[in-house]
GULUM-34722 format. One record per residue (C-alpha): residue in one letter; y, z, x. Coordinates in pm, whole numbers, padded with zeros to 5 digits, always signed. Each point is the difference from the previous one (the first is absolute). Layout:
aYZX ...
This chain:
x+00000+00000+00000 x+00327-00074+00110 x+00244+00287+00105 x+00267+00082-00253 x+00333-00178+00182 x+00168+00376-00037 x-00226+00132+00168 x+00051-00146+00327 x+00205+00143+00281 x+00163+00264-00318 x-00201+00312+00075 x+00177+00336-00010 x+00156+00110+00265 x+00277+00283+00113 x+00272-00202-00068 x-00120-00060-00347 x-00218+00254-00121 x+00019+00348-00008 x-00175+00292-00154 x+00164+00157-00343 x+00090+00376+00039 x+00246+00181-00188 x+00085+00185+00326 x+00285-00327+00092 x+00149+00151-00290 x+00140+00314+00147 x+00099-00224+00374 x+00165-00222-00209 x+00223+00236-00211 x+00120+00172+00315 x+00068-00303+00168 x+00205-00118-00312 x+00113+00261-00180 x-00011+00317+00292 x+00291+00195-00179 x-00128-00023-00332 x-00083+00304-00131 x-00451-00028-00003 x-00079+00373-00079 x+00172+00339-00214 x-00173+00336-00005 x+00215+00274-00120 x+00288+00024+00326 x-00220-00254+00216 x+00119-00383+00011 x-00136-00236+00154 x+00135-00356+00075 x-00288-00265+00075 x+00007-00038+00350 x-00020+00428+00054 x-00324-00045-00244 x-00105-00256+00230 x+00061+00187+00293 x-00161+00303-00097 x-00324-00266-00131 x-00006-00139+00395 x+00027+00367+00135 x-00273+00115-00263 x-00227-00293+00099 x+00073+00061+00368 x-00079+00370-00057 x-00340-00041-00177 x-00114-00284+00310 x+00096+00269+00234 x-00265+00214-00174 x-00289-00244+00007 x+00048-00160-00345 x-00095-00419+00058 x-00097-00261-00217 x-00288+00134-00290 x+00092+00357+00006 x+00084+00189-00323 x+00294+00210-00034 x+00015+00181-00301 x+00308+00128-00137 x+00053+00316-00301 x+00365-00076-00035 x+00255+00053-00286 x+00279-00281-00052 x+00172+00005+00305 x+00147-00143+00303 x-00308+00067+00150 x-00253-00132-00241 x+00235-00333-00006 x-00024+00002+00360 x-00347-00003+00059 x-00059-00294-00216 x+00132-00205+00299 x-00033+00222+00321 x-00352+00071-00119 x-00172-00375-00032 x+00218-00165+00263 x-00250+00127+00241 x-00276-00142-00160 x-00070+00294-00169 x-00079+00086-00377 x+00207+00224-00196 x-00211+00243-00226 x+00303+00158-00272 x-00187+00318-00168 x+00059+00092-00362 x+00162+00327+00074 x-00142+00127-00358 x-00340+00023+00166 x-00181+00302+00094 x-00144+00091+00359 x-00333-00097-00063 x+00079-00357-00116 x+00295+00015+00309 x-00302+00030+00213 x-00223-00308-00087 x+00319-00232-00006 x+00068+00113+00368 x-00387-00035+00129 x-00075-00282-00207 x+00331-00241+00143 x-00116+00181+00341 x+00421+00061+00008 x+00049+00105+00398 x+00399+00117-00093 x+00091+00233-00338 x+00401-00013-00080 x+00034+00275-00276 x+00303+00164-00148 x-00012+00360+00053 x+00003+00032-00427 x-00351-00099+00015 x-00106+00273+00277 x-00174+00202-00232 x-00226-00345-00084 x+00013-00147+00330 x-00157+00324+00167 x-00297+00028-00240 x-00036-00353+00091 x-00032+00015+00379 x-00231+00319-00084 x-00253-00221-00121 x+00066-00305+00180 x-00299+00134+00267 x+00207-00211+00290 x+00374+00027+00194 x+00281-00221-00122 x+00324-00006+00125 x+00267+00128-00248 x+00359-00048-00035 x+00216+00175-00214 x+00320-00137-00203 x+00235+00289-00071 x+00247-00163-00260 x+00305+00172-00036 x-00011-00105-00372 x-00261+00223-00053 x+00037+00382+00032 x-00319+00140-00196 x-00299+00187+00196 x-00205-00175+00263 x-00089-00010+00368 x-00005-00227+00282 x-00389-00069+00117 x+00052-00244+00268 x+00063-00057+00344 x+00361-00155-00051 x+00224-00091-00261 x+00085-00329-00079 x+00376-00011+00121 x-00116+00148+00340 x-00295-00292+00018 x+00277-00285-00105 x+00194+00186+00323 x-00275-00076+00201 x-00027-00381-00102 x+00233-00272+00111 x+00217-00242-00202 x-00120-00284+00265 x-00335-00008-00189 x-00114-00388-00004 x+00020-00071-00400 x-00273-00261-00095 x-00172-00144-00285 x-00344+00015-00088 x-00248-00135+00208 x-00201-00157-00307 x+00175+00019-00345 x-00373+00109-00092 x+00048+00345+00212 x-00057+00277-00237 x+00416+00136-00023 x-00133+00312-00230 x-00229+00230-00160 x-00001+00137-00368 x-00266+00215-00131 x+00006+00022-00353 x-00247+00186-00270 x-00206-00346-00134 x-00301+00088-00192 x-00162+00293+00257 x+00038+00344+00077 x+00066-00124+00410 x+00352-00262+00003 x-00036-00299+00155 x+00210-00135+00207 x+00221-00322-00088 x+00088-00214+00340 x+00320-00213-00011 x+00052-00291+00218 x+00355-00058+00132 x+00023-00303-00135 x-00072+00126-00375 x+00282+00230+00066 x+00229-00249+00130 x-00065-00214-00314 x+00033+00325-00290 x+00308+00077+00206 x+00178-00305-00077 x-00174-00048-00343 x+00159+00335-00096 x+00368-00160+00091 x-00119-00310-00215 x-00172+00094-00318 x+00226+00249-00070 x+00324-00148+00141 x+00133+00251+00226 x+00382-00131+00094 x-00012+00062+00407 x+00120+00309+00090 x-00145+00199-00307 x+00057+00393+00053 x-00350+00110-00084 x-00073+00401-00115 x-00328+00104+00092 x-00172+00136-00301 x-00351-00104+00059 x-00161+00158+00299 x-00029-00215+00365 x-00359+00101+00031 x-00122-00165-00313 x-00112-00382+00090 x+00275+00059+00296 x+00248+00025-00303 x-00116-00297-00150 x+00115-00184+00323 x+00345+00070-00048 x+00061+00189+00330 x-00065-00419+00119 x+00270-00095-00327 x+00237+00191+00121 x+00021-00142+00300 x-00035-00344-00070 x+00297+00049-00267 x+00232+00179+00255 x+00037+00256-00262 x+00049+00407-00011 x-00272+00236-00006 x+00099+00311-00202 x-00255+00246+00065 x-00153+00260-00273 x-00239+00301+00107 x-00070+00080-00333 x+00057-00114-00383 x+00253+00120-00170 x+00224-00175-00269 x+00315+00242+00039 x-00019-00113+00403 x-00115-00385-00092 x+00293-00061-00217 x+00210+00171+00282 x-00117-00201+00259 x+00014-00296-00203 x+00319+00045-00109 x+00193+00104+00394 x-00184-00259+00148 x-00001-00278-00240 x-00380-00049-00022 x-00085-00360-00164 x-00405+00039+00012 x-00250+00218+00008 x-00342+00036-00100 x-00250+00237-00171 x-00305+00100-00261 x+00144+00041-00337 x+00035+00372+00043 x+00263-00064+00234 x+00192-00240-00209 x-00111+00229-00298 x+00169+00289+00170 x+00343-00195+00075 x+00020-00143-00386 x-00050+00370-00139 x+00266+00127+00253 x+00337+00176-00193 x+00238-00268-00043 x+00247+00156+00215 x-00224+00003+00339 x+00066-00410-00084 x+00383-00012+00011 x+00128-00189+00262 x-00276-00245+00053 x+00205-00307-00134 x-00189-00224+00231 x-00306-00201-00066 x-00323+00137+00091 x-00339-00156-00026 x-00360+00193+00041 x-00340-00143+00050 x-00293+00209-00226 x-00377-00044+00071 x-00323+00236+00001 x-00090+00109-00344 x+00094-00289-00227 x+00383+00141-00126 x+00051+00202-00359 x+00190-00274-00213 x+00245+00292-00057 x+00082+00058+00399 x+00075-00384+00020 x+00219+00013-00356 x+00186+00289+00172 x+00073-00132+00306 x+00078-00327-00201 x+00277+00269-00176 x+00194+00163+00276 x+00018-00370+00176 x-00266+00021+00298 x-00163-00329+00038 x-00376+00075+00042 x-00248-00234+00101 x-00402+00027-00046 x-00216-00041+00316 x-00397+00044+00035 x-00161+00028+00276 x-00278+00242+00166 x-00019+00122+00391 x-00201-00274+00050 x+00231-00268-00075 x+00262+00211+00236 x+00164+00127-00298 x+00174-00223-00311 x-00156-00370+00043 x+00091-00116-00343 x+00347+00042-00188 x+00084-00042-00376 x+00262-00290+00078 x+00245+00013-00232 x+00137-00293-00242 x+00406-00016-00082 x-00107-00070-00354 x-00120+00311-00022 x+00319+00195+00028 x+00080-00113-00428 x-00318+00165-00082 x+00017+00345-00175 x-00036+00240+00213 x-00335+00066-00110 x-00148-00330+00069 x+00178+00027+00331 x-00186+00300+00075 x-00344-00142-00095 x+00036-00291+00238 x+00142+00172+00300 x-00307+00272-00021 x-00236-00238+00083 x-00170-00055+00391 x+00100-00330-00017 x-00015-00345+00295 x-00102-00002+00294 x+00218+00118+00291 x+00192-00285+00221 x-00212+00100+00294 x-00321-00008-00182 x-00200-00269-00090 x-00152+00106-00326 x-00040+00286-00251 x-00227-00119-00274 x-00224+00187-00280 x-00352-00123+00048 x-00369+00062-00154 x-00131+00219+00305 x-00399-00111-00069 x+00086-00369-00032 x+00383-00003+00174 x+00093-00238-00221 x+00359+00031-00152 x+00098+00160-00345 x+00120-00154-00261 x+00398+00052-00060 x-00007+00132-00323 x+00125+00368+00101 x-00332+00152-00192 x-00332-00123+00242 x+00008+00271+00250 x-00138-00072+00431 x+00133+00154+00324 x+00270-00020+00151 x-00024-00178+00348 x+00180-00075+00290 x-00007-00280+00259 x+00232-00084+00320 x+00181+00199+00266 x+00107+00252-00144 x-00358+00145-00013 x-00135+00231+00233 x-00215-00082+00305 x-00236+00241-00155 x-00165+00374+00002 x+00013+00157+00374 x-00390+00063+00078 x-00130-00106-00322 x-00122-00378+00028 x-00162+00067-00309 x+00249+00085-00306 x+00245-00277+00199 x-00297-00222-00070 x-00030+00127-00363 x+00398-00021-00096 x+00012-00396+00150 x-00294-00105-00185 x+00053-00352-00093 x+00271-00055+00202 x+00263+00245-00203 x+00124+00369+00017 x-00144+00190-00264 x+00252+00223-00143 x-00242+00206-00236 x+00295-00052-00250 x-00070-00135-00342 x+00266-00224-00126 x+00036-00308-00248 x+00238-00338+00059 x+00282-00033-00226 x+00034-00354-00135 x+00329-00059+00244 x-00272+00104+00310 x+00124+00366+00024 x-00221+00235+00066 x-00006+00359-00184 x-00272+00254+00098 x-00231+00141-00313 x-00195+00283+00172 x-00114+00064+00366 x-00391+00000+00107 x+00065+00175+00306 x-00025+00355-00041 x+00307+00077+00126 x+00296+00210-00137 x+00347-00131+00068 x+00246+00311-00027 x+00336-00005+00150 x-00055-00327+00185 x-00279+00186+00173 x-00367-00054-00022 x-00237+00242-00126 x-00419-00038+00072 x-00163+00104-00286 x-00309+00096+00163 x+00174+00170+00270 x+00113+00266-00338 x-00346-00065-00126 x-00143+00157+00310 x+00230+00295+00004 x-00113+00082-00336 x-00359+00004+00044 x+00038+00240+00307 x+00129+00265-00265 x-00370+00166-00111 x+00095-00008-00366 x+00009-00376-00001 x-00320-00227-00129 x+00200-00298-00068 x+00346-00175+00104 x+00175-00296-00080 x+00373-00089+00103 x+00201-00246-00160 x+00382-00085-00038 x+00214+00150-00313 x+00378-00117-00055 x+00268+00234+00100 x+00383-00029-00014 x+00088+00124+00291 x-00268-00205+00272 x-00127-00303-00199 x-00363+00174-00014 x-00127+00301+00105 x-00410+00112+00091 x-00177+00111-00328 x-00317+00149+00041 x-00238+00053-00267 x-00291+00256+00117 x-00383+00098-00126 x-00045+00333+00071 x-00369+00140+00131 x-00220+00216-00278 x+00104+00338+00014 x+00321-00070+00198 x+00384+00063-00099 x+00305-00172+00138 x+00394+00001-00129 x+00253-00279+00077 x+00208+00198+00196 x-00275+00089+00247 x-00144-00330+00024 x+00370-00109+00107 x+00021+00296+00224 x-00338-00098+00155 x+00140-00317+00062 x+00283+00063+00148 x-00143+00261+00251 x-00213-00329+00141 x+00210-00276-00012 x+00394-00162-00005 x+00183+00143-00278 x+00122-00382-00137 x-00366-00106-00051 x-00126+00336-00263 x-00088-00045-00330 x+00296+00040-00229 x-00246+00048-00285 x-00326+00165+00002 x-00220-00108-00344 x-00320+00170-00041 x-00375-00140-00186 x-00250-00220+00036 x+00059-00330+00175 x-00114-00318-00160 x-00249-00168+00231 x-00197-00352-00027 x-00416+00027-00051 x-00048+00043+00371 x+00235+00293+00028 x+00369-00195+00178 x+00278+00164-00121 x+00172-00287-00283 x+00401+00051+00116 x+00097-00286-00175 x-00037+00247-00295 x+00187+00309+00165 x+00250-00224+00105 x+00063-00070-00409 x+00000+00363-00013 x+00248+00007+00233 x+00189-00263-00126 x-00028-00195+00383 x+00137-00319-00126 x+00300+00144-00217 x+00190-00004+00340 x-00073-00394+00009 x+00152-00098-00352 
């Protein structure tokens, strides 16, 4: 066969080709923009070329310590200057950034740090009381470096050899900045509940996170420059990449330890804020706010929602106090939102109600991903768009994980047939939206954090009262769902709510305990499985999806 005529003497080279990485962001922002304000924490500023400076000297630092290409550095870091730092010192060196949910307790701490191997731990001295239960049953030596924020003035210790200012001291601004070797190199690691007791690990590639950097700018239209308040925490799917947004906009960082409307709507309103993101209780929390912690904020301000598919009546009262909200979906394996629910001018002269119907739903693909479809899962085949035959949601394209660290098995299992398998059930609408129906993953979704099931599940049977357990999601106003947990006591045995909860929360993180506690028989098929799809009636699982 004859050779294709542009294929001759037009093969990649340096001139013409070079890795994506989201880490030419931040280089390229200093170089342009090096007075621009990058980073606010409380009295802190930063300007982008000092946040790029103290990147060089953290990457310099971490080298100096023995950190190369393949290592794991795991972070347990608030929304900070730090945090935001590490997303670039950290991977420049080749080496994988592990963000902790700082909601976790020691013992799941633990297997996240021996499972990514992490040689380095950067933790904020808030977490000490975690941290140290941690390294107690890590059963190896880690180096540990402590961040002592002067934001936060609650208890805690420092556990390491060094803090983190003293270690960027010790690095050098002359630290060679470079790309990616191979836009394939895993950039970061995300461990997040799935369907087991034990997380697994998610592994980004840098080029994925170049590619959901800029599709964040795009699908939702961020103006360059955007002042953007950090609501949703840095350590969940790396902030949904928007550490890598931020830079590639230019824009202002406006740091957040904790949630709080009163100090949101403060922020938002001395700083200007034009985006931010968040699970519905966030947005829930700044729409219920007394109308007078709003005065003052006469300037637009636009906020991205995902996790738990939003309450019609958190969207209708953003809708009223004039924040522009816009629907993403997306899972840790697609490095966060991957679809958006694009909006349509013509929808504006709807009523409101209509409005809110359509913008609720999980909508079109992502500009950086190549497909999000609703398919039969046994034959793959597509579903009809009639908005009533229900499939899976699935994903296909870059912005999907490399796959599960150490587990060639469920990577295998979620590809299968050449898609990501969500675990999501969802219909198309006839204009080829998609809106989820129910999920098949037993997972619980509760303040835009996930909850195992089975991981509650086990902590109930431990209690010596307990036959039977079976957790499933119930609606709540507050967090979108919360764990219900219906339980079949053994003969003989007697149990209240309040000391099932208590037992739970003596053996595991306080956001993951039952909320509810219902006692009785459990309805089981003829060869004894637990049927959830009736608890989850009882629990009225799919009210939160209407």
């Amino acid at each position: 066969m004859a050779q294709n005529i542009y294929e001759i003497g037009l093969e990649k080279n340096q001139a013409n080709y070079v890795p994506l990485t989201p880490l030419t962001f931040i280089a390229r922002s200093a170089y342009i923009y090096p007075d621009r304000l990058s980073v606010i924490h409380g009295q802190r500023r930063y300007t982008w070329s000092q946040t790029f400076a103290r990147a060089k000297r953290l990457a310099s630092a971490l080298v100096a310590r023995g950190i190369q290409k393949g290592d794991t550095v795991a972070v347990m870091l608030n929304n900070t200057p730090e945090m935001y730092e590490c997303h670039f010192g950290v991977p420049v060196t080749g080496a994988v950034l592990n963000t902790l949910n700082t909601r976790l307790d020691p013992e799941a701490v633990a297997f996240m740090l021996n499972h990514g191997e992490a040689k380095i731990l950067i933790t904020d001295k808030e977490y000490s009381h975690i941290v140290k239960g941690a390294l107690e049953k890590l059963g190896r030596a880690i180096t540990v470096i402590d961040v002592d924020d002067p934001e936060y003035t609650g208890p805690g210790e420092r556990l390491g050899e060094i803090d983190y200012e003293a270690l960027l001291a010790a690095g050098s601004e002359d630290f060679a900045w470079r790309g990616a070797d191979d836009e394939w190199d895993a950039i970061s690691l995300n461990y997040t509940s799935g369907t087991t007791g034990n997380p697994k690990g998610v592994v980004y590639h840098h080029r994925g996170a170049y590619l959901n950097a800029v599709s964040n700018i795009v699908s939702w239209g961020m103006p360059p420059h955007s002042v953007y308040l950090w609501t949703l925490p840095m350590f969940h799917c790396n902030g949904w990449c928007f550490p890598w947004t931020m830079a590639a906009n230019a824009g202002t960082s406006v740091c957040l330890r904790k949630v709080d409307a009163k100090l949101i709507l403060t922020l938002m309103r001395e700083n200007k804020v034009t985006h931010y993101c968040g699970a519905p209780i966030v947005h829930s929390m700044i729409a219920n706010a007394p109308a007078e912690w709003r005065e003052g904020i006469t300037h637009g301000v636009s906020g991205l929602v995902a996790a738990a598919p939003p309450p019609a009546s958190m969207i209708e009262s953003m809708a009223k106090i004039g924040i522009n909200i816009t629907h993403v979906y997306g899972l840790t394996e697609t490095y966060g939102p991957a679809s958006v629910c694009a909006k349509h001018t013509e929808w504006d002269s709807l009523p409101l109600a209509d409005q809110v119907a359509l913008n609720g739903r999980q909508g079109v693909r992502y500009h950086g991903q190549e497909d999000v479809t609703v398919l039969d899962p046994v034959t793959m085949a597509p579903v009809p768009w009639d908005g009533e035959t229900m499939g899976e949601i699935m994903f296909r394209g870059n912005l999907v994980m490399k796959g599960y660290l150490k587990n060639e098995k469920a990577t295998a299992e979620s590809f299968a047939g050449g898609y990501y398998h969500t675990g999501d059930l969802a219909v198309m609408q006839p204009d080829g939206y998609v809106k989820i129906k129910d999920r098949s993953k037993d997972v619980i979704i509760s303040g835009g954090e996930n909850i195992s099931s089975i991981e509650v599940e086990d902590t109930l049977y431990k209690h010596p009262a307990v036959l039977a357990a079976a957790v499933v999601a119930t609606p709540d106003p507050k967090w979108g769902e919360v764990p219900c947990a219906f339980v079949e006591l053994r003969e003989g045995s007697n149990a209240t709510e309040e000391e099932m909860i208590e037992f739970c929360r003596e053996h595991m993180a306080r956001f993951k305990v039952p909320k509810r506690v219902i006692f009785g028989a459990l309805p089981k098929t003829s060869t004894g499985k637990i049927q959830k799809f009736v608890l989850r009636d009882r629990a009225k699982s799919t009210a939160a999806f209407e």
